[in-house]
ZAKE-641688 format. One record per residue (C-alpha): x, y, z; residue in three letters. Coordinates in pm, whole numbers, padded with zeros to 5 digits, always signed. Layout:
<pts>
XYZALA...
</pts>
This chain:
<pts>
-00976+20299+04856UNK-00808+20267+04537UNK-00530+20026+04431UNK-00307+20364+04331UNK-00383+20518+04695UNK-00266+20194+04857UNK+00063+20192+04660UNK+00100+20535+04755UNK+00051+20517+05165UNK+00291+20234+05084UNK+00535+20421+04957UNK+00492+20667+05200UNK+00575+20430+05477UNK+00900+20353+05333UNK+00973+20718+05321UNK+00885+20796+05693UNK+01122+20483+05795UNK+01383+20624+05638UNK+01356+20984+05647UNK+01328+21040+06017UNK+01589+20928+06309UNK+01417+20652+06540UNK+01072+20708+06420UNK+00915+20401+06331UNK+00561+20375+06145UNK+00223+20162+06039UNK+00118+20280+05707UNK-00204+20086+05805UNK-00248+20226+06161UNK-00240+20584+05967UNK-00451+20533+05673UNK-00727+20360+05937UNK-00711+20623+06170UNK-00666+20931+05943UNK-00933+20831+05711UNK-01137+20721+05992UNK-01143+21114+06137UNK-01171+21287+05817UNK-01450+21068+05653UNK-01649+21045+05984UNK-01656+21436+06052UNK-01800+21476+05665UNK-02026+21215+05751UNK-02181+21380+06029UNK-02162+21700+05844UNK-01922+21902+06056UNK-01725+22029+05807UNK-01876+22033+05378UNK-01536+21887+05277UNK-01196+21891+05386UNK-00841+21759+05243UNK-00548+21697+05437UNK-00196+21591+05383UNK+00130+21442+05609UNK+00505+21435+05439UNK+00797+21367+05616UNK+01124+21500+05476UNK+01128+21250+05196UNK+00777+21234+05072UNK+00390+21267+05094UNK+00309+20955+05350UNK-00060+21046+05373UNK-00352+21253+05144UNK-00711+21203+05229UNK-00986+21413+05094UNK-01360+21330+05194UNK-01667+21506+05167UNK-01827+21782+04916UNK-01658+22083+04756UNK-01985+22294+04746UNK-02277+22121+04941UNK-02533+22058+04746UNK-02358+22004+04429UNK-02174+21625+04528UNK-01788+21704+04373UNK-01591+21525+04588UNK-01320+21698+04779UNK-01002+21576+04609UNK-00618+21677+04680UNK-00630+21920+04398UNK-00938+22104+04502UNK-00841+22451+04513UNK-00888+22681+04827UNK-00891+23015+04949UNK-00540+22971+05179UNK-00613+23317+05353UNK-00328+23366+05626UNK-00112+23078+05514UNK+00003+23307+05247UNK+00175+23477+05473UNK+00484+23240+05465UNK+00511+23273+05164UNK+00534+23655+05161UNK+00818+23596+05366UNK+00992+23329+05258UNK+00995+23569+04924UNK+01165+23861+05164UNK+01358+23635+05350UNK+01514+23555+04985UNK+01578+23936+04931UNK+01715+23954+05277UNK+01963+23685+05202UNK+02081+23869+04895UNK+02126+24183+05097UNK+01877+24352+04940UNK+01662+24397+05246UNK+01778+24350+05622UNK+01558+24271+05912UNK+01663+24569+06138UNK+01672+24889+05915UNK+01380+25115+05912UNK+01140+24968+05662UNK+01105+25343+05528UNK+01449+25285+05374UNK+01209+25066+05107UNK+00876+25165+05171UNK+00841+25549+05221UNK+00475+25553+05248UNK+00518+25390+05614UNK+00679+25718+05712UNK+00318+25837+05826UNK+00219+25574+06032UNK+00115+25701+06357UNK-00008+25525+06691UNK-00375+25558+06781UNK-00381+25720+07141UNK-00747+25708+07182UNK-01068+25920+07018UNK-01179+26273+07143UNK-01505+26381+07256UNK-01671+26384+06894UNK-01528+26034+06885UNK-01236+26162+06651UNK-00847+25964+06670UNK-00618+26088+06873UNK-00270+26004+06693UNK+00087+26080+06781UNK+00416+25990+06640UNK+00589+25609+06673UNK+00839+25619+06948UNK+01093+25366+06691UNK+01095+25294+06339UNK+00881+24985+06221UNK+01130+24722+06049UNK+01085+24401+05876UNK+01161+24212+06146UNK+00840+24389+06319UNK+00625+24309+05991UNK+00748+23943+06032UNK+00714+23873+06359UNK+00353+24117+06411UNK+00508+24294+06640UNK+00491+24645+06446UNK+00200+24765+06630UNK-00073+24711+06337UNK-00406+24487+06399UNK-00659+24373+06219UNK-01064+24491+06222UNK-01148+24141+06287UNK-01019+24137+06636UNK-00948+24525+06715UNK-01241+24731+06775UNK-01017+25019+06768UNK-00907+24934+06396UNK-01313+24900+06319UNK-01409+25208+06462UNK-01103+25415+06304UNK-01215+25238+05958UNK-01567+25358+06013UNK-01501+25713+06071UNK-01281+25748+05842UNK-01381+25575+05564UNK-01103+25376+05500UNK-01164+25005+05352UNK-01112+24682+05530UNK-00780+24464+05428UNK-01011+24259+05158UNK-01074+24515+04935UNK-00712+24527+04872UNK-00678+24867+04803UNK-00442+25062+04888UNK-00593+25237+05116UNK-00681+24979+05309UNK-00295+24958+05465UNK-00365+25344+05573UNK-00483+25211+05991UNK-00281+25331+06249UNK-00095+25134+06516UNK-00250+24998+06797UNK+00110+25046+07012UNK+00468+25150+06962UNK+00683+24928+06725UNK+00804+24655+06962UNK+00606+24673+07219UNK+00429+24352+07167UNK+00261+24110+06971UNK-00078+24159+06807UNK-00196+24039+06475UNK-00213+24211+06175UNK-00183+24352+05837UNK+00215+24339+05912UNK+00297+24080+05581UNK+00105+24298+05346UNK+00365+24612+05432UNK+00636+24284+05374UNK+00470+24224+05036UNK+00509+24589+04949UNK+00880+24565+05042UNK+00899+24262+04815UNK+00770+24480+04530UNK+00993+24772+04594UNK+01323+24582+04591UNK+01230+24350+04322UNK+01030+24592+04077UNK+00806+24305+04034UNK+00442+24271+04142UNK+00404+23998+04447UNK+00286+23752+04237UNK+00508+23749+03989UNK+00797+23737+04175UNK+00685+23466+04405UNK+00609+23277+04061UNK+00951+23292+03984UNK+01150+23240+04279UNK+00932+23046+04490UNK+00623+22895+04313UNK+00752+22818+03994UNK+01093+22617+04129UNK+00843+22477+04381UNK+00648+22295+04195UNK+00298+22489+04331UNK+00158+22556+03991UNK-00192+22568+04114UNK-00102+22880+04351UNK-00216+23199+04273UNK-00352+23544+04358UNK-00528+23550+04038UNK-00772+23244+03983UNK-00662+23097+03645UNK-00918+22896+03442UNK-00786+22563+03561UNK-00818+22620+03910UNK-01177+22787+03915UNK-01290+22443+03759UNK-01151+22261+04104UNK-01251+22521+04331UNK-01427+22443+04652UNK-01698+22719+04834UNK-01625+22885+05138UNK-01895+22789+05374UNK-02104+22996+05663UNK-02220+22829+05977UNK-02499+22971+06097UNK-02616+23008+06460UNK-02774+22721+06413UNK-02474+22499+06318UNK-02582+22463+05951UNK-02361+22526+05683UNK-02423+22705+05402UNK-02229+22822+05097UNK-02147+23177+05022UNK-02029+23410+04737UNK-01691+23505+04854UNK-01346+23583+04644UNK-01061+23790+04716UNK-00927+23989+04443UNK-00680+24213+04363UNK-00724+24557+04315UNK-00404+24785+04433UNK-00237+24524+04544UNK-00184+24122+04537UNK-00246+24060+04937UNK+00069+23919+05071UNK-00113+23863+05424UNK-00378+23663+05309UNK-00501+23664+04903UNK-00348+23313+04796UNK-00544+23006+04673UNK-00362+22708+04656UNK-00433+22334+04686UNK-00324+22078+04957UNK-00083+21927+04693UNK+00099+22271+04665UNK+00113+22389+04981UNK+00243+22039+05090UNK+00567+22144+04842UNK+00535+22455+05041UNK+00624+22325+05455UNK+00857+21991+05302UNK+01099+22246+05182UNK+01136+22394+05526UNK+01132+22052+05664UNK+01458+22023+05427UNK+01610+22380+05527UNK+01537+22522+05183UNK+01564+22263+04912UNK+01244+22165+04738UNK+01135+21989+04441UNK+01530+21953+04340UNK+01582+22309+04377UNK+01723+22509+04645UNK+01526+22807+04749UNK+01619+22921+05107UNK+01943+22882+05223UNK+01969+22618+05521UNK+02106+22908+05750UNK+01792+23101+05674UNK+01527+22851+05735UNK+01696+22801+06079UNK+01679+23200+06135UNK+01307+23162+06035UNK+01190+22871+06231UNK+01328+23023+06574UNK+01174+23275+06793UNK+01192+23599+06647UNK+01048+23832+06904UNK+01255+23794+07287UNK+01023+23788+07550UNK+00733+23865+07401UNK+00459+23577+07378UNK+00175+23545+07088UNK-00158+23614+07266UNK-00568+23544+07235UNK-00726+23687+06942UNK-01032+23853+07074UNK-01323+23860+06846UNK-01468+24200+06713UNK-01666+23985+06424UNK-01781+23654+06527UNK-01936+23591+06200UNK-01544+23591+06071UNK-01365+23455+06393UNK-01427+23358+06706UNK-01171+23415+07009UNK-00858+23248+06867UNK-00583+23101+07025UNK-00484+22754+06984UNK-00345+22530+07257UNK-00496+22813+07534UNK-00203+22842+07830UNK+00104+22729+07597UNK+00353+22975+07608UNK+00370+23055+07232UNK+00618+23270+07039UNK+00678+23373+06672UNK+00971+23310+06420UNK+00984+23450+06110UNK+00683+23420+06018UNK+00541+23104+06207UNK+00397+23070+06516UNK+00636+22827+06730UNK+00457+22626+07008UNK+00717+22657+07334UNK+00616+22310+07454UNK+00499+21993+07338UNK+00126+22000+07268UNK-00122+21741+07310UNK-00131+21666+06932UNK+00252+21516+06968UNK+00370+21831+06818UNK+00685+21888+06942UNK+00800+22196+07121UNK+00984+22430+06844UNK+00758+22322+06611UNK+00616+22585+06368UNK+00244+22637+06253UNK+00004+22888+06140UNK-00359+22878+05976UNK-00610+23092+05760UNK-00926+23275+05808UNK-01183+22988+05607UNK-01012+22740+05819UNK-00680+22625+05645UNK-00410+22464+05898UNK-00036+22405+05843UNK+00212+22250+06093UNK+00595+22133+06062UNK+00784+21946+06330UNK+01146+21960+06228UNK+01283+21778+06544UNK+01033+21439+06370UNK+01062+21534+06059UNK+00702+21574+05951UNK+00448+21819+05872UNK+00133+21827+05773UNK-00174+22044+05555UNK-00535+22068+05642UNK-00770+22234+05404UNK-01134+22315+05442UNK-01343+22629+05401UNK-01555+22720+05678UNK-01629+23103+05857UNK-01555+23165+06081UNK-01188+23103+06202UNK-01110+22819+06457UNK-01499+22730+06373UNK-01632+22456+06676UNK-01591+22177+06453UNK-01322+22272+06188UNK-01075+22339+06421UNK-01102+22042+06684UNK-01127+21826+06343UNK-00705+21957+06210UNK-00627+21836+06602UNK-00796+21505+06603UNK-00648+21423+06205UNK-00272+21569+06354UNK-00302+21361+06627UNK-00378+21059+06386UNK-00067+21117+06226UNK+00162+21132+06564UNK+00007+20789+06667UNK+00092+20604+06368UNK+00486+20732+06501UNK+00655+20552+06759UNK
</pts>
């Protein structure tokens, strides 16, 4: 380890003791332990690379980044590696309506037709005829943002609906990565409400974005988010800059080898709200310290305390997040993380209903992308943290296990 990174886990100790009530910390216990998990993981060759990142309220208190951006090629993994964020976009998306909705320029309850007119022929897949045709009726209610926010609109995604696979296949429309517009043009898998079911919910909240603002997604998230953020490596459009530091997403065969692949999302129609980002671990760590601060980030103040609080609470009533069950194992397999925890949604973060095994606390907010890509933020301790590595598919047998063992690193080094 470096001199600088010494100084810096330093510093970062002085920040956790001061920046979170009766929490008390060993910067050496943490940069043992976290290092420890992340270097011996590469090591072994579980994962081709993989940065990660803790802050508390105050500041960055840990950054490690081991292992290779593209195997074969031996470029480290470094904080500013860039990565395909997938799903973790989708905060932002609505952090950028939850702005609008502040200024009263979009509410949570009003028929999202009011701003997006092409959802006014959405119907709800009833089941397929005898030639293997959809049978479609009418939504009994009016999809709203709150339904887009929460996934709770009745929309799914091919990965883990067979239904949404088979209606794509018959009917020629694209999958969500081709980002076309086209692609938004599946029909519900249930009536607005009903219950929860991932989906292609925040790229309808994207659209909403664009129709109030006149501005494309990622423009205005440049401006009112990115931009006073300090995430200047955070785009839908890879710049120069950032294709220089990107890493490979990575395919695990059945064997368990790894292997790099040819993979990019780009726009076409549309700039995917739901899941088209790349960022780095230094960005997105901006990203969850400013709702660790209820909206103020990088000296400016983005959210509005009020709103934060709105967004980190269950969003949904009764309803309770549920397994994700694999249609394409070579993208996901079955998905749910801490299996028999009562988990519900916010706006839009999945909130874990009791304490889980990492030392997460219960309330605390998290959510992930596809290549495996893991945020969490415990406001009741004050600290969140950013995992980045890029492996297919989702909640992969050694990515995932890896983000718990590193989290858990970072609760032990908390008294």
């Amino acid at each position: 380890m470096t001199t600088d990174r010494r100084t810096f886990l330093k510093a970062g100790a002085a920040l956790l003791a001061g920046g979170a009530a009766n929490v008390s910390y060993s910067a050496n216990s943490l940069e043992r332990n976290a290092d420890a998990v992340l270097r011996n993981a590469t090591e072994a060759g579980d994962v081709p690379g993989v940065v990660a990142m803790a802050t508390t309220r105050d500041g960055t208190i840990y950054e490690g980044g081991f292992g290779q951006r593209v195997l074969g090629q031996n470029i480290a993994m470094t904080p500013d590696t860039v990565v395909w964020i997938a799903s973790m976009t989708k905060a932002l998306t609505a952090t950028a309506a939850m702005q609008l909705v502040e200024q009263g320029k979009l509410d949570l309850d009003s028929p999202a037709t009011r701003w997006v007119p092409d959802l006014a022929g959405t119907r709800v897949l009833e089941g397929w005829d005898d030639d293997g045709n959809p049978r479609l009726r009418a939504p009994k209610r009016a999809i709203t943002l709150r339904h887009l926010l929460t996934h709770t609109a009745g929309f799914a995604y091919e990965i883990w609906s067979p239904d949404v696979a088979h209606y794509q296949q018959v009917t020629g429309v694209p999958g969500i990565g081709s980002c076309k517009n086209a692609a938004l043009k599946t029909p519900l898998m249930f009536d607005p409400g009903d219950r929860w079911e991932y989906g292609i919910n925040i790229d309808w909240a994207g659209k909403m974005v664009e129709a109030v603002s006149g501005q494309s997604l990622g423009y205005y998230l440049q401006e009112n988010l990115l931009g006073p953020l300090g995430m200047n490596s955070t785009a839908f459009r890879i710049s120069p800059a950032m294709r220089a530091r990107m890493a490979k997403v990575h395919a695990r065969g059945d064997d368990g080898t790894l292997k790099p692949i040819d993979f990019e999302i780009v726009p076409a129609d549309f700039e995917m709200g739901g899941g088209g980002l790349y960022s780095t671990a230094g960005d997105y760590i901006q990203y969850v310290r400013m709702i660790l601060n209820r909206g103020k980030g990088n000296g400016n103040r983005v959210l509005k305390p009020e709103t934060v609080d709105l967004m980190s609470r269950n969003a949904m009533g009764d309803l309770k997040v549920t397994l994700l069950k694999t249609n394409m194992p070579a993208l996901s397999a079955d998905a749910e993380f801490f299996p028999g925890m009562p988990k519900s949604w916010g706006l839009s973060f999945m909130i874990n209903d009791e304490q889980a095994p990492t030392g997460r606390t219960a309330g605390s907010l998290a959510w992930a992308g596809l290549a495996n890509t893991f945020f969490w933020i415990d406001p009741q301790k004050g600290v969140a943290g950013v995992y980045l590595t890029q492996v297919l598919p989702f909640v992969d047998v050694k990515a995932l296990p890896l983000f718990f063992e590193w989290e858990k690193s970072i609760y032990q080094s908390m008294a």
